[in-house]
C-alpha positions, 0 to 999 in steps of 0.5 A: 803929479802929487802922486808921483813926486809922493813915490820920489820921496819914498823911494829916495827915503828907502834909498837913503835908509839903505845907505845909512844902514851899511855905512852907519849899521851899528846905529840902524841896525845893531841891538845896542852898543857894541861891549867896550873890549869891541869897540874897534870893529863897531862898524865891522859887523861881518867880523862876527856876523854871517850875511843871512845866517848871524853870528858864527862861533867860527868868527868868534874863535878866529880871534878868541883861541877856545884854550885861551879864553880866560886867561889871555887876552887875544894878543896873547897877554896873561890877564889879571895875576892874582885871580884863578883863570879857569880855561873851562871852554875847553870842554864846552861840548861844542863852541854855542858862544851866544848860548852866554855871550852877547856883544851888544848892551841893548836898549835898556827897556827890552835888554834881556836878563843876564844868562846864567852859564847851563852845566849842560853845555859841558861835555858829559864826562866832565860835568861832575868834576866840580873841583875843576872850575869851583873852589869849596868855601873855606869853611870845616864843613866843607873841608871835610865833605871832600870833592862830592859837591852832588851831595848836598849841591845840584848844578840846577842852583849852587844855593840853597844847597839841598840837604839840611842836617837838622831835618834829620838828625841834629848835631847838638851835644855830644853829638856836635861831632866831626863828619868823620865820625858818622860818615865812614871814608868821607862815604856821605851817602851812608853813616853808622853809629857804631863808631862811637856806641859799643853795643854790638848789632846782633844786641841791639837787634834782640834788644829792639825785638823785645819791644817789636821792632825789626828794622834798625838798619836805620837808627836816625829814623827813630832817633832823630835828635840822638837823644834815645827816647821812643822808637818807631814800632814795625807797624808803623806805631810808637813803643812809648805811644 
């Protein structure tokens, strides 16, 4: 007898559980609170869950128009003016909204970390036009680097930015200068110091020749600091060692 009223109990616990679950899913099942800007369809959980299959970007876009995103909300309404809106969904490879979003807040201790938006998830033709979504800061450096942000920056991290100046050639002195200067046609990928030194290359190779060494296609290598003492020798020594 003890046995069988056990299995009542279980099953009308089962039972019990079963209900709650479709009429009260988002506190038995859900992974947390819905975000605020959802709240309406808190116990709606197939307007952005397929039974079996989970969430479809479909359902997303039946309400978040891609060329939208950003700057409208779903009934239309322009955002927030003053601030620049960038409709950068549109060329999204193919609409992954969980590859970025997630509606529900979690429970604190198993939450997971913030995702950080993945370049890769762009269309190929469209990676490297960073001017499209990001604004240079306002700084002279920047002003005058132009928009070939892949110099010095990577998509992989903004900051720090790769390449440091000061490890190869300081700009102290007269040689605290404009990029222009150096950087030919805003061509950061080569430099020359002709545009302020008058010597002559062929003079400079004979000159450099006297002393052995051959290559001077590359001034900085041996001038680091511009201060035009000792040089690099082809053998790899030093013509004031």
């Amino acid at each position: 007898m003890m046995r069988r009223w056990g299995l009542i109990l279980i099953a009308l616990n089962l039972c019990a559980l079963i209900v709650l679950a479709f009429v009260r899913p988002h506190l038995m099942v859900a992974p947390g609170p819905l975000n605020p800007a959802h709240s309406a369809i808190t116990r709606d959980c197939f307007a952005c869950h397929v039974p079996f299959k989970g969430v479809s970007a479909d359902r997303c876009i039946a309400c978040h128009k891609v060329a939208d995103i950003g700057i409208r909300s779903t009934k239309g309404v322009p955002l927030e003016a003053g601030k620049r809106r960038i409709a950068f969904h549109l060329s999204l490879a193919q609409p992954n909204c969980l590859a970025c979003h997630s509606d529900h807040s979690g429970p604190q201790l198993v939450k997971a970390s913030q995702t950080s938006f993945a370049h890769e998830l762009l269309r190929p033709d469209v990676r490297g036009q960073c001017a499209s979504c990001h604004r240079a800061p306002p700084t002279a450096l920047h002003a005058q680097a132009g928009s070939n942000c892949a110099q010095c920056h990577t998509q992989k991290g903004w900051k720090p930015a790769s390449f440091d100046h000061a490890r190869f050639f300081a700009l102290s002195g007269p040689h605290n200068t404009s990029c222009a200067t150096c950087h030919v046609g805003g061509n950061f990928s080569r430099y020359t110091c002709y545009s302020c030194h008058e010597h002559q290359p062929d003079q400079i190779r004979a000159k450099h020749a006297e002393e052995g060494i051959r290559n001077i296609d590359n001034c900085a290598r041996c001038h680091r600091s511009g201060s035009g003492e000792g040089g690099e020798r082809e053998g790899g020594g030093r013509d004031d060692d």
